[in-house]
C-alpha positions as CSV (number, residue, x, y, z in Angstrom):
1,X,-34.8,-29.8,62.0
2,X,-36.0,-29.4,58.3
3,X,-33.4,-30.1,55.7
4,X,-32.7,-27.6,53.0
5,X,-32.6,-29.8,49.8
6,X,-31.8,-27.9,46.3
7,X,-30.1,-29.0,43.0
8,X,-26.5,-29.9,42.7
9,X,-24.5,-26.8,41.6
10,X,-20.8,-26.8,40.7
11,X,-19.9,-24.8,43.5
12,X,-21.3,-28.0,45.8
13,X,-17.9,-30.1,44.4
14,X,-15.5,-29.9,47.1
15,X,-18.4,-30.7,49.8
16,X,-19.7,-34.0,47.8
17,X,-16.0,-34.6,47.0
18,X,-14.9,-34.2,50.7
19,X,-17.8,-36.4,51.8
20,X,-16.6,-39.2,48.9
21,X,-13.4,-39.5,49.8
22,X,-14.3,-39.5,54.2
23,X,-16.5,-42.7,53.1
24,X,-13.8,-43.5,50.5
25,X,-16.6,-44.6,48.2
26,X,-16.8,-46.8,44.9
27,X,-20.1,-46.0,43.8
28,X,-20.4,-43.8,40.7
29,X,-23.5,-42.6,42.6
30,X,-21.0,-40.7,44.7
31,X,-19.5,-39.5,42.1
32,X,-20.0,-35.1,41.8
33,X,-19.8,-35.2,38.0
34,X,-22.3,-37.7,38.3
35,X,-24.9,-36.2,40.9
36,X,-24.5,-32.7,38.4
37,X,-25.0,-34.0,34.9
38,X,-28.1,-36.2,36.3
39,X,-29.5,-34.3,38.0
40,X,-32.6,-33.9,35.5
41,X,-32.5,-37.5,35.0
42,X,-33.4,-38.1,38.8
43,X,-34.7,-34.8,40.0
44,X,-31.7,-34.9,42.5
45,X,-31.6,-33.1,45.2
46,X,-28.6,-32.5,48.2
47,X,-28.2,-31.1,51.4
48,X,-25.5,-31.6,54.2
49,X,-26.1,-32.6,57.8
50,X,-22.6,-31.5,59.4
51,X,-20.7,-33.1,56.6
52,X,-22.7,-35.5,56.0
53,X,-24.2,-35.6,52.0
54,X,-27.6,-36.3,51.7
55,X,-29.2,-37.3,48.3
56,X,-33.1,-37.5,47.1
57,X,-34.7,-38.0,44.4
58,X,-37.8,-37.0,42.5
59,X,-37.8,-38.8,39.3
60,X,-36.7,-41.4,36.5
61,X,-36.1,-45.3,38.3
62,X,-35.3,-43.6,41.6
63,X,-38.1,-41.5,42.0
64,X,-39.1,-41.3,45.7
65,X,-35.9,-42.5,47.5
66,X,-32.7,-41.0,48.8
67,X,-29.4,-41.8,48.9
68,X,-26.9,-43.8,52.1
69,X,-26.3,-40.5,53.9
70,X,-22.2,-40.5,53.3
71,X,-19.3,-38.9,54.9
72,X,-18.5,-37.2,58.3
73,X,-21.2,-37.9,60.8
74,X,-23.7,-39.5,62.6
75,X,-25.8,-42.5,60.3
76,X,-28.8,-42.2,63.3
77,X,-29.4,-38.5,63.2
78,X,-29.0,-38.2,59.4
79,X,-32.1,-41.5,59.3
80,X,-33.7,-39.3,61.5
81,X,-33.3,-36.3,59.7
82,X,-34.4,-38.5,55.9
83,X,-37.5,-39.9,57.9
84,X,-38.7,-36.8,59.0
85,X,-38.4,-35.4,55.3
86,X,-40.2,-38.4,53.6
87,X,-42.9,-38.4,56.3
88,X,-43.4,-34.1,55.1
89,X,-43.8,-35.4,51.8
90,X,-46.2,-38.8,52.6
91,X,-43.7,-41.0,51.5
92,X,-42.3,-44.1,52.9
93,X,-38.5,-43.7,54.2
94,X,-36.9,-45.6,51.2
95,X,-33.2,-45.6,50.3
96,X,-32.0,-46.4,46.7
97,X,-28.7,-48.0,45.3
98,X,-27.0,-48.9,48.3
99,X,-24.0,-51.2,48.2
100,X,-23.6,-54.2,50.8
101,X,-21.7,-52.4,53.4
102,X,-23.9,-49.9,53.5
103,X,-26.9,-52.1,53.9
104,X,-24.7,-53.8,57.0
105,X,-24.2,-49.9,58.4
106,X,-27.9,-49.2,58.3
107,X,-29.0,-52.5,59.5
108,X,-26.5,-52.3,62.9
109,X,-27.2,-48.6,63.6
110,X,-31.5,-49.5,63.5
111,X,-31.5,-53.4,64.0
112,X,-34.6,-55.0,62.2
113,X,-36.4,-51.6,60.9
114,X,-35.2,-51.7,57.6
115,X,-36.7,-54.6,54.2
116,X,-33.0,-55.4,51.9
117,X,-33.8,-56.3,48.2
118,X,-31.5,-56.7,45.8
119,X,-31.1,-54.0,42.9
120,X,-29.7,-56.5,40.0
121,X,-29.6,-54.6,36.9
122,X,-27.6,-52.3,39.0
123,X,-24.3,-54.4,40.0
124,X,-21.2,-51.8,38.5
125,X,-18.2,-53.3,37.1
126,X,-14.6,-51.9,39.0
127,X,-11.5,-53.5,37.5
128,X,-8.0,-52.9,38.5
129,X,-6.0,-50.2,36.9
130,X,-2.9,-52.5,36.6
131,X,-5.0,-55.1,35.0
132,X,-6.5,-52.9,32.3
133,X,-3.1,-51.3,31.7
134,X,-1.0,-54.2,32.0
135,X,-3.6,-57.0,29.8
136,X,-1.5,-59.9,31.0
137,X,-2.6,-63.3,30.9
138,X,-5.1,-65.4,29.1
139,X,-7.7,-63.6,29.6
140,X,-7.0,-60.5,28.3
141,X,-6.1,-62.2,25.0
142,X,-9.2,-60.8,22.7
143,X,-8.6,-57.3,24.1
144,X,-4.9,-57.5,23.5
145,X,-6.0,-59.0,19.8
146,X,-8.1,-55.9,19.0
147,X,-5.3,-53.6,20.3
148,X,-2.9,-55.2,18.0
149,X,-5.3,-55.4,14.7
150,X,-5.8,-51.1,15.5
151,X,-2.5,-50.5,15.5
152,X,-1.2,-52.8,12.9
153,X,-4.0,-50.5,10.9
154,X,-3.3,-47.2,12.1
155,X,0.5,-47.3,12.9
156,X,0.6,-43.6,12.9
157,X,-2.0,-43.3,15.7
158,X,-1.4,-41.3,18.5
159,X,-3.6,-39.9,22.4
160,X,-3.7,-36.4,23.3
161,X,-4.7,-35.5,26.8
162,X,-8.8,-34.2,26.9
163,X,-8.1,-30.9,27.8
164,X,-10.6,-27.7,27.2
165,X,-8.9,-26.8,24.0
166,X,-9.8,-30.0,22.3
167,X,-12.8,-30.8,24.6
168,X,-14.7,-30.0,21.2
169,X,-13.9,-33.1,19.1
170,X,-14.9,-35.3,22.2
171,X,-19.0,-34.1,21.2
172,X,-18.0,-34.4,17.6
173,X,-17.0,-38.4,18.6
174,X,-20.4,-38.2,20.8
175,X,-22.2,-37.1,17.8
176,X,-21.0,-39.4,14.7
177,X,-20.9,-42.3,17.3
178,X,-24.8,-41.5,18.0
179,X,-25.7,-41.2,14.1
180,X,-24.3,-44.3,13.3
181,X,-26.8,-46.1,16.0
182,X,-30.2,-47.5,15.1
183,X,-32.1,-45.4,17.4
184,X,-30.0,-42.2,17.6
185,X,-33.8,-40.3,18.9
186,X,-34.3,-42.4,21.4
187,X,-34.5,-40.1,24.8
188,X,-31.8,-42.0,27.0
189,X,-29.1,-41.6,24.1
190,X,-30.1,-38.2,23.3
191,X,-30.0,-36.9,26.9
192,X,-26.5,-38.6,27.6
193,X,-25.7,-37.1,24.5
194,X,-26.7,-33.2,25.9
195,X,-24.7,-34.7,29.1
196,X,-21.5,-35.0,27.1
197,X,-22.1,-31.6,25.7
198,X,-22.7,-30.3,29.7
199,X,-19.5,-32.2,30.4
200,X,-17.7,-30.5,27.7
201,X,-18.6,-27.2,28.7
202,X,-17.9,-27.7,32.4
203,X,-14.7,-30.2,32.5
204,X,-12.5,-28.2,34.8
205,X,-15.0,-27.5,37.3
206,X,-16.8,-30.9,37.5
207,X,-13.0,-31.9,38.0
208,X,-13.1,-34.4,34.5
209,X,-9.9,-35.4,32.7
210,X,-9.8,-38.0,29.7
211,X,-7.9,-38.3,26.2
212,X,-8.5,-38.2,22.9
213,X,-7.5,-41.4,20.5
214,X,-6.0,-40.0,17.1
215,X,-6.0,-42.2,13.5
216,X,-5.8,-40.6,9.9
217,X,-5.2,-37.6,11.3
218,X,-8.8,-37.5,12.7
219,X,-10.1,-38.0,16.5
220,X,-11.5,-41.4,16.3
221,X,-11.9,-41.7,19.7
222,X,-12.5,-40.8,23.3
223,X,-12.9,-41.1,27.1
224,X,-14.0,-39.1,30.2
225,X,-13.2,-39.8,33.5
226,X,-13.0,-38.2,37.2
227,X,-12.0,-39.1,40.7
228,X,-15.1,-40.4,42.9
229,X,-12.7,-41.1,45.6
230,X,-9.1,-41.7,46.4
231,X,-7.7,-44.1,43.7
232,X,-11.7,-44.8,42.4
233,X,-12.2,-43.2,38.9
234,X,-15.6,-43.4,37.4
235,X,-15.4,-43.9,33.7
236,X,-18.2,-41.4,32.3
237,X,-18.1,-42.0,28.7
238,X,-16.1,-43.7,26.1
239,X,-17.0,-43.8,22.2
240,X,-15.6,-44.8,19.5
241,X,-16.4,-43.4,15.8
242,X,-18.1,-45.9,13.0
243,X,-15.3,-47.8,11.1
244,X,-13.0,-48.1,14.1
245,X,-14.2,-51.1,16.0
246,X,-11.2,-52.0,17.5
247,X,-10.5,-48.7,19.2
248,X,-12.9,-49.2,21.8
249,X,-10.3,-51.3,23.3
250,X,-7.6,-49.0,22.7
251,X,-9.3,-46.4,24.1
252,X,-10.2,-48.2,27.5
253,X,-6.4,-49.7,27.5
254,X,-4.9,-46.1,26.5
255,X,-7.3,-44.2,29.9
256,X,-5.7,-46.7,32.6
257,X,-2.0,-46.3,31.6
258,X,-2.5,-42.8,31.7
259,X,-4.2,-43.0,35.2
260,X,-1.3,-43.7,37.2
261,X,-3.1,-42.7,40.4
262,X,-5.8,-45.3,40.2
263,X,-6.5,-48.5,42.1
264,X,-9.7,-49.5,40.7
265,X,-11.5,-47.9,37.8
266,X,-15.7,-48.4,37.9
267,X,-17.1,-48.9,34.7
268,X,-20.4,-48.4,36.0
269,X,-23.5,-51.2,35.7
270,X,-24.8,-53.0,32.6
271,X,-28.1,-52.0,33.1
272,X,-29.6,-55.3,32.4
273,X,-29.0,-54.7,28.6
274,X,-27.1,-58.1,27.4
275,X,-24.8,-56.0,24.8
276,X,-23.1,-53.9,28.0
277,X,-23.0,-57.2,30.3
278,X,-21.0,-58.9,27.6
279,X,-18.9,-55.3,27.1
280,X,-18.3,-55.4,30.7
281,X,-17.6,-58.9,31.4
282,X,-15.1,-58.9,28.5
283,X,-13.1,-57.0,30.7
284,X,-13.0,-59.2,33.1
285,X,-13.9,-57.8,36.4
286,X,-12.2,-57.4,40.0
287,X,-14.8,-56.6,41.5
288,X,-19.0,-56.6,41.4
289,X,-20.1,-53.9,43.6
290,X,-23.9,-55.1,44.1
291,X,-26.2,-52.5,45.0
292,X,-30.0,-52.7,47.0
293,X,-32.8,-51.1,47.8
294,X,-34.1,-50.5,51.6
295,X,-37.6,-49.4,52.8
296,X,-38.4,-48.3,56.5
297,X,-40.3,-50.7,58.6
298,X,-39.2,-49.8,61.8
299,X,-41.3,-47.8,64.3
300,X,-41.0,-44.0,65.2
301,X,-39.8,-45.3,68.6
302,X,-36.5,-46.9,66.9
303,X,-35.7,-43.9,65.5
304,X,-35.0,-42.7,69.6
């Protein structure tokens, strides 16, 4: 049976989000808002087996791969179904991004068909909500420095929920945050920047919530965020204006208090770029979600 892959639309949320929450995923992969604003980036590509989401991708890093078939369903037929497509397009069978239980699900439902290697620069970051809120202990003692130093400056600062009436200052943020960079025309930064402004115009139906950080009676600051599954919020984008450095920790600390709901919050992988690794580790993690690449090697008689 030939799979009917097309672009993620907005009207495809509830479907990804259902699927999400039935594997009660971590991965920011799995996150809706996620699959829809990067879409260009990757080519991606969905289509459901029962209820079943499956991913591929045409372009960028994961060019030529699909995505762990997640939610209701059977793993087998949805392989089956993923082989068949990549052997249309005279490709190998090669899955992309997949976390460690996920490798252990493919390699018990086809024993020995399937080559593991580790995706490194990939690894995301999830931290407890209560720990981020909270700050307590040693090792929050630089981030609780940096909260105290903003608001011994701005003592008159103040949040206000992101909601589509003030949705506009969180692309003003975007934009002074990206002028102030060295490279502000280099391609990654400018597409995440037309990202934000997609975001923006689409928050209540890619299902995004956030807040707005307030000093000297300007928006300084800001976050998005959004539910991948139950109690797992994927934190989209956070910046922080020039001459605020400290509010990046505010802004961070400010987001889990108000998310009251959350277990973990997944601030995503460092990319291999040494200035996010030290961002992230600074937070001190809970937990490294390591993610790897698998390529078919089975033959078309394990697939029975």
């Amino acid at each position: 049976m030939a799979i009917h892959f097309a672009p993620p639309a907005l009207s495809d949320r509830k479907a990804v989000c259902d699927a999400a929450a039935y594997a009660k995923a971590v991965e920011n992969d799995a996150s809706f808002v996620n699959l829809y604003l990067l879409r260009a980036k990757y080519g991606t590509e969905i289509a459901f087996s029962d209820k079943l989401l499956l991913r591929r991708y045409s372009d960028g890093l994961r060019a030529g791969t699909y995505g762990f078939p997640i939610g209701e369903g059977d793993l087998r037929t949805a392989v089956r179904l993923l082989h068949a497509d990549a052997a249309e397009r005279n490709m190998p069978l090669r899955l992309s991004l997949l976390t460690k239980s996920q490798c252990d699900l493919l390699a018990t439902a086809f024993p020995d068909c399937f080559t593991f290697t580790c995706a490194e620069k990939y690894t995301e970051y999830l931290y407890l909500r209560d720990n981020l809120a909270e700050l307590r202990g040693s090792r929050y003692h630089g981030k609780r420095n940096h909260i105290s130093q903003f608001w011994r400056a701005n003592p008159d600062a103040y949040i206000q929920p992101l909601i589509p009436e003030n949705m506009s200052f969180a692309l003003d943020i975007a934009d002074q945050w990206l002028a102030a960079r060295p490279d502000p025309h280099k391609p990654p930064l400018l597409y995440e920047r037309s990202c934000i402004a997609e975001a923006c115009e689409n928050m209540d139906a890619l299902g995004l919530s956030g807040l707005l950080l307030y000093a000297d009676d300007k928006p300084v600051g800001m976050t998005m965020v959004s539910e991948i599954s139950s109690g797992i919020f994927d934190v989209h984008y956070e910046k922080v204006i020039p001459d605020y450095p400290h509010a990046w920790s505010v802004v961070a600390n400010e987001m889990a208090k108000c998310l009251t709901g959350a277990r973990y919050l997944n601030r995503e992988e460092d990319l291999g770029e040494n200035g996010m690794r030290t961002s992230k580790q600074s937070y001190r993690p809970d937990l490294l979600n390591e993610k790897f690449n698998a390529e078919w090697h089975g033959k078309e008689s394990d697939l029975c």
